[in-house]
C-alpha positions in Angstrom: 0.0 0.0 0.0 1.0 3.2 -0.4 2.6 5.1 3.0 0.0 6.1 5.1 -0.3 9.4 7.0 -3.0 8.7 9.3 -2.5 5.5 11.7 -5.6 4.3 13.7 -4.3 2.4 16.7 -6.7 -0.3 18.2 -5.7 -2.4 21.4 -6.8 -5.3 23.1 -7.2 -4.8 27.2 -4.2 -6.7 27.6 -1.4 -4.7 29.6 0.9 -5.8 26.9 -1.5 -4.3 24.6 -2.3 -1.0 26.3 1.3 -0.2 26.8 2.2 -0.4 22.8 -0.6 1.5 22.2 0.6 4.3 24.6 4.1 4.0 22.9 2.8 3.8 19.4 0.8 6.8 19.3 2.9 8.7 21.3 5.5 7.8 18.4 3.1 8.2 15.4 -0.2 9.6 16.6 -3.3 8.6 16.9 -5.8 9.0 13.6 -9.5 9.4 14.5 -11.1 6.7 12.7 -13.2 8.3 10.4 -9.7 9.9 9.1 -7.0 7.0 9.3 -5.5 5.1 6.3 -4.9 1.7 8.1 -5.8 0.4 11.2 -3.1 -1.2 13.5 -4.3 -4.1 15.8 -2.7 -4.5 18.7 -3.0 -7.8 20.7 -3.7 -11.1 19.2 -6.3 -12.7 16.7 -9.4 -12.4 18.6 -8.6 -8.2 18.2 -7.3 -8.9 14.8 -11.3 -10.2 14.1 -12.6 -7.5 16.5 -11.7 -4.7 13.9 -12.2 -6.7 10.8 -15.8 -7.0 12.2 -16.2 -3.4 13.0 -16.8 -3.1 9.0 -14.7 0.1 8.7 -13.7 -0.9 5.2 -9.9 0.5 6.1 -6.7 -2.2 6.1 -6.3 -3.5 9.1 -2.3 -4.5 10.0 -2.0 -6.5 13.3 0.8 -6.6 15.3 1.2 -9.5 18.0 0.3 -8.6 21.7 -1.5 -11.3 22.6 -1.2 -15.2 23.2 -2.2 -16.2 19.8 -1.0 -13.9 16.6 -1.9 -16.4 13.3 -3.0 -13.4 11.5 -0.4 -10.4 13.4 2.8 -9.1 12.0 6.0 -9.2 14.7 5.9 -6.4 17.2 8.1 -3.9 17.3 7.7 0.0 17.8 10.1 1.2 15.6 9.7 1.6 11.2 5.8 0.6 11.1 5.9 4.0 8.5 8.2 1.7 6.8 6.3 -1.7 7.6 3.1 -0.7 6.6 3.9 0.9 3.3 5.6 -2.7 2.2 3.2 -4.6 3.2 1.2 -7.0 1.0 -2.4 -7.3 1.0 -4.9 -10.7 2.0 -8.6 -10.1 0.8 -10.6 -12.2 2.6 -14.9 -12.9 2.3 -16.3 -13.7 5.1 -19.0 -16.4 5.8 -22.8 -15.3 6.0 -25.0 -17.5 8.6 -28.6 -17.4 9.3 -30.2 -19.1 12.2 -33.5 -19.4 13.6 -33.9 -19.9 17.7 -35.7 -21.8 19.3 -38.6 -18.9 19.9 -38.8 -18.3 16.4 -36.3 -15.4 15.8 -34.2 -15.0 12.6 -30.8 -13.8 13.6 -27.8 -12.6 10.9 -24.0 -13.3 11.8 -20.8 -12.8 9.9 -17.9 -14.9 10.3 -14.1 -14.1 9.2 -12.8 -17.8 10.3 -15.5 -20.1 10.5 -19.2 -20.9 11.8 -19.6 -23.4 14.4 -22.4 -25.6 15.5 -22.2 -27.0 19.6 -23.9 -29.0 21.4 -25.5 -26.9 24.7 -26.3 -30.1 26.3 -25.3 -33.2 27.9 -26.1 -35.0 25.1 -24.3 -35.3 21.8 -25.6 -33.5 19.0 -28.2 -34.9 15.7 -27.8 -32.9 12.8 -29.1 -33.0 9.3 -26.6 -31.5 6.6 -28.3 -29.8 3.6 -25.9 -29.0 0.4 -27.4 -26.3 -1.8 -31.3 -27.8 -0.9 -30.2 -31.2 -1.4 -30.2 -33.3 1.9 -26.3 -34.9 1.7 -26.7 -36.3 5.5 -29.9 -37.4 6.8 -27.9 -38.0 10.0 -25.0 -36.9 11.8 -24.3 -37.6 15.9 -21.7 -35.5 17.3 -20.5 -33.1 19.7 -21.3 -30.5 16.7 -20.0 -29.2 13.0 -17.6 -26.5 11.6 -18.3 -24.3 8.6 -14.5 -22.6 7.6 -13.3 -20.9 5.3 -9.5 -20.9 4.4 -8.2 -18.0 6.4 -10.1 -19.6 9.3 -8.8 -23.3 8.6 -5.8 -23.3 10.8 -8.1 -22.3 13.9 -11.2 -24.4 15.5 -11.3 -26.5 11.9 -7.7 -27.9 12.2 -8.4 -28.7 15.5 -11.1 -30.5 15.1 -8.9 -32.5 12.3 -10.1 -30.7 9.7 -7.7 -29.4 6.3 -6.1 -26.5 6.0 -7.5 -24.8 3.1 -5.0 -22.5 0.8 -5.6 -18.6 0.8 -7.2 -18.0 -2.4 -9.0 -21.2 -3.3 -12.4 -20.9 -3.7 -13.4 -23.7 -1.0 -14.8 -24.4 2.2 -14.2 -26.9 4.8 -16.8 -28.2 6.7 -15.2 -31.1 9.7 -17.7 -32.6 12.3 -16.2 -32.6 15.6 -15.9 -35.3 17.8 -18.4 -37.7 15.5 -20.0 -40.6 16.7 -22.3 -42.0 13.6 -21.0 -42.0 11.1 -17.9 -42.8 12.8 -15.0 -40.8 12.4 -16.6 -39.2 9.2 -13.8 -37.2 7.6 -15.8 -34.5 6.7 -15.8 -32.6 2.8 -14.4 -29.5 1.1 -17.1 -27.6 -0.8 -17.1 -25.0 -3.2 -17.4 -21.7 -1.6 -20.3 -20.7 -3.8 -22.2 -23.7 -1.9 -25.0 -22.7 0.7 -25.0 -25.6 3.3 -27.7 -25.8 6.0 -27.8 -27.7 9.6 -31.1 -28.5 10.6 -31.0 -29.7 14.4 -32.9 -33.1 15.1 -34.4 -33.3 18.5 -33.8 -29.7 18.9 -36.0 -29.8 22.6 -34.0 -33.2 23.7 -30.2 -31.7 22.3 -30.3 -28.3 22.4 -27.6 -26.9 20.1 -25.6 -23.8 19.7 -24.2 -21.5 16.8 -21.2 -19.4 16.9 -20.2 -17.1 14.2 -16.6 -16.0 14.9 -17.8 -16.0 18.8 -21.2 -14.3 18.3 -23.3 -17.0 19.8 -27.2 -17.4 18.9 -28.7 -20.4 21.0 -30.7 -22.4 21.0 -31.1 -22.9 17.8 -33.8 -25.6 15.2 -31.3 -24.4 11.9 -28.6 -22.4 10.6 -27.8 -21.7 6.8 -24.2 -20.9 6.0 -22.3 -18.9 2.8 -19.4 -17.1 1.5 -20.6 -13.6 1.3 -18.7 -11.9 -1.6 -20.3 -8.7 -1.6 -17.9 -8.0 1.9 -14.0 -8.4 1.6 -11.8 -7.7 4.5 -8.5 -6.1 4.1 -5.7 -7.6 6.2 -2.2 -7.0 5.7 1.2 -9.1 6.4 4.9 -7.6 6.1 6.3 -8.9 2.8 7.1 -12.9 2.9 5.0 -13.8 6.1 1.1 -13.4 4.4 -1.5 -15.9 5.0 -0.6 -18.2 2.3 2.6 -18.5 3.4 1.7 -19.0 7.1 -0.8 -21.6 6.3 2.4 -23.5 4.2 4.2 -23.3 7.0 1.2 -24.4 9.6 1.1 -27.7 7.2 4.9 -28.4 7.6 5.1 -27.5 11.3 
């Protein structure tokens, strides 16, 4: 990008976090928002997503002041002038799910790294999986279902043994997690123009959960999930160390 004037400095509540951003804006200022270029995150991913989802349309660079920092840049106070106008630029859709509750209430989420589905019981969860209106899985018993798309794939997904999804590809990975029937069910990538839908079986008896990017609607009877391409998110990586690369290197680890 070209070097930016105005720097907008965001910050976790993290003491780590609150002390760069005193040191950073006392170095470079602090932009209102309304007038800033770029937007510098400062903790780890979950304030990386914070500001993604504020919908400010600006790039957001993220600098690592937290635990985790998948999606941060290294920290350090000094050259971010410097930093910011070599860096390289990730545009990222994010995921579109709708849910109804329990009492009948549509509710509307957006999700950078994935859309998950939990069980809010003691009992394990019964799902049905629509693909695009067709019915794919009349039945699935687990502890719930992940919706990711690739920037999200090394987070919940991989955890729950899904893939890791290249930056770029046009794909989305949806992994059970913890399945019981059918047994350890290795999940399937689908194209991102797909539109895949959860309906919850014996919603009263297994209350289940949805979670876009932790906004959590609950309980709820089904939940529709796409790419949304009308919305891209700007993130940005110092040059060498974007998310294609880090998800190479996640693979290799």
């Amino acid at each position: 990008m070209n070097r930016p004037s105005k720097i907008h400095f965001a910050a976790s509540q993290a003491d780590s976090a609150q002390e760069a951003l005193e040191d950073l804006a006392a170095r470079y200022g602090q932009a209102p928002l309304v007038e800033a270029d770029v937007i510098v995150a400062l903790g780890g991913d979950g304030m990386m997503l914070q500001c993604l989802h504020a919908g400010s349309g600006l790039p957001v660079y993220g600098m690592n002041r937290g635990s985790v920092g998948f999606m941060m840049n290294d920290y350090r106070v000094f050259d971010l002038p410097e930093r910011l106008a070599a860096a390289e630029e990730a545009l990222i859709n994010p995921l579109a799910m709708r849910a109804k509750t329990a009492d009948g209430v549509i509710r509307e989420e957006l999700a950078i790294n994935e859309v998950s589905l939990l069980r809010a019981g003691p009992q394990a969860a019964k799902l049905r999986i629509s693909v695009n209106g067709r019915v794919r899985m009349e039945e699935l018993i687990s502890d719930g279902a992940i919706v990711s798309t690739p920037a999200g794939s090394t987070a919940y997904n991989y955890s729950a043994h899904g893939p890791i999804l290249p930056i770029g590809s046009d794909v989305l990975a949806l992994t059970a997690i913890a399945p019981f029937r059918p047994r350890r069910w290795q999940g399937a990538i689908l194209p991102s123009s797909a539109t895949v839908r959860f309906d919850v079986l014996e919603a009263a008896k297994r209350p289940v959960m949805a979670d876009a990017d932790s906004r959590s609607v609950k309980p709820v009877l089904w939940v529709e999930i796409r790419s949304e391409p009308t919305i891209t998110h700007r993130i940005l990586f110092d040059p060498g160390h974007g998310l294609e690369e880090r998800l190479m290197r996640e693979q290799f680890a």
